[in-house]
C-alpha positions in Angstrom: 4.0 33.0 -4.2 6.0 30.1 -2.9 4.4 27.7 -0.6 7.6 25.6 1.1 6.1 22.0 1.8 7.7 19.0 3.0 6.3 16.1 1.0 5.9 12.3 1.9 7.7 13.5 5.9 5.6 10.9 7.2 4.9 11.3 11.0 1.9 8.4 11.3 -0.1 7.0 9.0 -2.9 8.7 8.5 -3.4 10.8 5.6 -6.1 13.8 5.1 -7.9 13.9 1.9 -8.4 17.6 1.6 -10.4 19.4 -0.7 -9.9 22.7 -2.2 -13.8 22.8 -2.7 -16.5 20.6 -2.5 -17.4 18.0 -5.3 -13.9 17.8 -6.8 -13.1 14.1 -6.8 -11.9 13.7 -2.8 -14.2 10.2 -2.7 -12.9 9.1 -6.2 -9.1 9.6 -5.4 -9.9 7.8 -1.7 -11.5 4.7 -3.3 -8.8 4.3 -5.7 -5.9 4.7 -3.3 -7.6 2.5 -0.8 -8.0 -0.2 -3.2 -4.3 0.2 -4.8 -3.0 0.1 -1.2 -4.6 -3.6 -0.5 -3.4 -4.9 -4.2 -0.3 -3.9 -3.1 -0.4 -6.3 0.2 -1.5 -3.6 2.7 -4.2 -3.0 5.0 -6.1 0.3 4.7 -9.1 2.2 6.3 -10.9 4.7 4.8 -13.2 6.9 6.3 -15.6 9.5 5.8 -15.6 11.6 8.8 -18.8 13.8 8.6 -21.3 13.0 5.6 -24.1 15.4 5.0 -27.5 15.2 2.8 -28.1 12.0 4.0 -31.3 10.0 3.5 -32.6 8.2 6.9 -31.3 4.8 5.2 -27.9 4.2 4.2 -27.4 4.1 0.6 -24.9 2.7 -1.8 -24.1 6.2 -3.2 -22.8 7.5 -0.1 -19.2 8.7 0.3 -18.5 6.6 3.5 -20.4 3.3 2.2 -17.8 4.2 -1.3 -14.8 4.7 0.9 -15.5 1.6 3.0 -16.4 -0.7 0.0 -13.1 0.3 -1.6 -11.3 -0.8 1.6 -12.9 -4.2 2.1 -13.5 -2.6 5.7 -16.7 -3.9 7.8 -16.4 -1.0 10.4 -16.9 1.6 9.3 -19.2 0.8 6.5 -20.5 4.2 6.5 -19.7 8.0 7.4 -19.0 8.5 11.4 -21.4 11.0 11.2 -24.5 10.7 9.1 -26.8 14.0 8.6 -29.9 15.0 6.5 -29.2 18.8 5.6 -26.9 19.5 2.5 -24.9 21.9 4.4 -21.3 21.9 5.6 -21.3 19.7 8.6 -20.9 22.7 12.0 -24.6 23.9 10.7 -25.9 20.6 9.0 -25.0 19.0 12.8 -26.2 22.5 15.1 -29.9 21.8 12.6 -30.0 19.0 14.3 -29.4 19.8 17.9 -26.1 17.5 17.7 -22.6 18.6 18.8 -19.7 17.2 17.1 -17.1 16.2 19.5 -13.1 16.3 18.3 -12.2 14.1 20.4 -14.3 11.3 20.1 -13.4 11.4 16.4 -10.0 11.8 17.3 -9.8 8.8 19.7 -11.5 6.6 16.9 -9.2 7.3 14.0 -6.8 6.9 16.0 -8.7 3.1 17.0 -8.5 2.4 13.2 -5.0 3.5 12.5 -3.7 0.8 15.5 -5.1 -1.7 13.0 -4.2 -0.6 9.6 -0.8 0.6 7.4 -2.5 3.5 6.3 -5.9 5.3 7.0 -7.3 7.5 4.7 -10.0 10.4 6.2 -11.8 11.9 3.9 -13.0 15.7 4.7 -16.0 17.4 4.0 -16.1 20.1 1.1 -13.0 22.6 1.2 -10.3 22.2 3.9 -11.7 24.7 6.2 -15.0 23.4 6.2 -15.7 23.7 10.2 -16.6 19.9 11.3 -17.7 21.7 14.4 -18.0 25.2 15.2 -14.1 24.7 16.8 -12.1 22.9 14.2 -11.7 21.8 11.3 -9.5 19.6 9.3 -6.4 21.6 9.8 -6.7 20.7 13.5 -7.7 17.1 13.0 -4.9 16.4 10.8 -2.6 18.4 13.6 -3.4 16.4 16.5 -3.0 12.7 14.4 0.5 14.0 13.3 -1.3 13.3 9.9 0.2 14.2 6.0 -1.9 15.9 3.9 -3.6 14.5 0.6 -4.7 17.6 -1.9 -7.1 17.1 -4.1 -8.8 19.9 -6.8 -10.5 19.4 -10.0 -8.8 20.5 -13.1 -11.0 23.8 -14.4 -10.7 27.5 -14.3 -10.2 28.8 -10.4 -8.6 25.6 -9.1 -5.1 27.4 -9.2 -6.3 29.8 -6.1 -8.3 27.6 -4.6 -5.2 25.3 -4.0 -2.6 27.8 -3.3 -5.4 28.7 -0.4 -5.4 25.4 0.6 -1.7 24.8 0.5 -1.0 28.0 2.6 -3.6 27.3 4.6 -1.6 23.7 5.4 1.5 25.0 5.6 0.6 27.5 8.2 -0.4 25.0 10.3 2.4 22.1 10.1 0.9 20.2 7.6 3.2 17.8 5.2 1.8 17.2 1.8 2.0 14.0 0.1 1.0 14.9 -3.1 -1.8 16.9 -4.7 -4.8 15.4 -7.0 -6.2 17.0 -9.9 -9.4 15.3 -11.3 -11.0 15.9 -14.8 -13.8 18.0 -14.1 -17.3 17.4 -15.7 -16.7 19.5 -18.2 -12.8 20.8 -19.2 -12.7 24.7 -20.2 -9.6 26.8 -21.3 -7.6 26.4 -18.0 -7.9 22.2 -17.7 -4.3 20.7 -19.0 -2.6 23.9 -17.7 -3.7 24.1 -13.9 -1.1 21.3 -12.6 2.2 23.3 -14.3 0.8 26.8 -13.3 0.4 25.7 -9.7 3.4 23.4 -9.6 5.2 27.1 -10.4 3.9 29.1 -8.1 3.5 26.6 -5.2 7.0 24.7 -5.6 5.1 21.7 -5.0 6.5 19.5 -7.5 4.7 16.0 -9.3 1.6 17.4 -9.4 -1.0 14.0 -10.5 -3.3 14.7 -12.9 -5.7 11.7 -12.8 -7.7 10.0 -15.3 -11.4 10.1 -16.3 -11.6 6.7 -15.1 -15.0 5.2 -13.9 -14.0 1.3 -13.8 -12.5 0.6 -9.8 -9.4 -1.6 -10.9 -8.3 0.8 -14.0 -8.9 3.4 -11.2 -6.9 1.9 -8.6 -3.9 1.2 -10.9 -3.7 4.8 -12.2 -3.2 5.9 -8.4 -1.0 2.7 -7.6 2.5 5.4 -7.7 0.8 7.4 -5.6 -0.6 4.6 -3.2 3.4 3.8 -3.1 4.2 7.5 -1.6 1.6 6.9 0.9 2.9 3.5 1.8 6.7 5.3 3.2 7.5 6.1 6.3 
């Protein structure tokens, strides 16, 4: 399979941080980027768009409190959406009698990326997580004229997961910047291998393999290149 992508065709500056699944290092590769992007003299927003399994209280731990921390931002310091259940956000919000509206998010990404050289918006789980019951990422990233950011962790079933995810994107007019793989939390016989085996059958070229890296500045310089990619248009 060949996936024809157009990477760094940058029509705004916003970029998606897609997942091809949940807990595969979307937040990590956010807060690094958003922190390489300000050493290098630029002003970045990152933001969470729909957070779920959250306690009533805002915690440190949180993926939107991380994202804005990284960013030095003071609005928003947390996820634009907040909710309790651990579910993906169209039935974690519809639990709570709460309707997500598109364009509200819409209109205030857009608010932040008037004020910033690049905002990053972070997704929830796998790219076709539904937000709402009526779109999902796909569509957010189609109405802000946004580039896509993939990101997959490096163990055994991440090679469908992101040719999914890049067909998925390509079907619907997405450029792609770049794609991410992270270390997972435990490499197996596939992690090393996934970037080249994806990179062939994907023609998506300068596939990143990132670091185990836990300290924020070692972090941030690791994903300084790719911070520089983001930076074009």
């Amino acid at each position: 399979m060949t996936v024809a992508v157009t990477p760094n065709l940058a029509r705004s500056n916003v970029v998606v941080v897609a997942g091809t699944d949940t807990s595969v290092g979307k937040t990590w590769v956010a807060a690094a980027l958003a922190r390489a992007i300000r050493s290098a003299g630029h002003s970045v927003v990152a933001v969470k768009l729909v957070e779920t399994g959250c306690s009533p209280d805002r915690q440190p731990s949180e993926d939107g409190v991380i994202l804005a921390r990284a960013a030095g931002q003071t609005e928003p310091a947390e996820a634009l959406i907040r909710l309790p259940a651990p579910l993906t956000p169209a039935p974690a919000a519809e639990r709570e009698g709460l309707t997500i509206d598109f364009d509200d998010i819409l209109l205030r990404v857009e608010g932040f990326a008037a004020g910033a050289d690049v905002v990053l918006v972070e997704g929830s789980g796998g790219l076709l997580a539904p937000i709402s019951w009526e779109w999902n990422l796909v569509d957010l990233a189609q109405a802000l004229e946004a580039r896509a950011l993939v990101v997959g962790s490096d163990r055994l079933g991440t090679v469908s997961h992101a040719l999914l995810t890049l067909s998925a994107l390509e079907l619907g007019g997405i450029p792609i910047a770049a794609v991410v793989l992270t270390p997972p939390g435990q490499s197996d016989g596939s992690t090393g291998t996934n970037a080249a085996t994806i990179a062939r059958l994907s023609g998506q070229t300068g596939i990143i393999e990132a670091p185990r890296e836990t300290d924020p500045a070692q972090a941030a310089a690791a994903m300084a290149p790719l911070a520089k990619i983001l930076l074009r248009r």
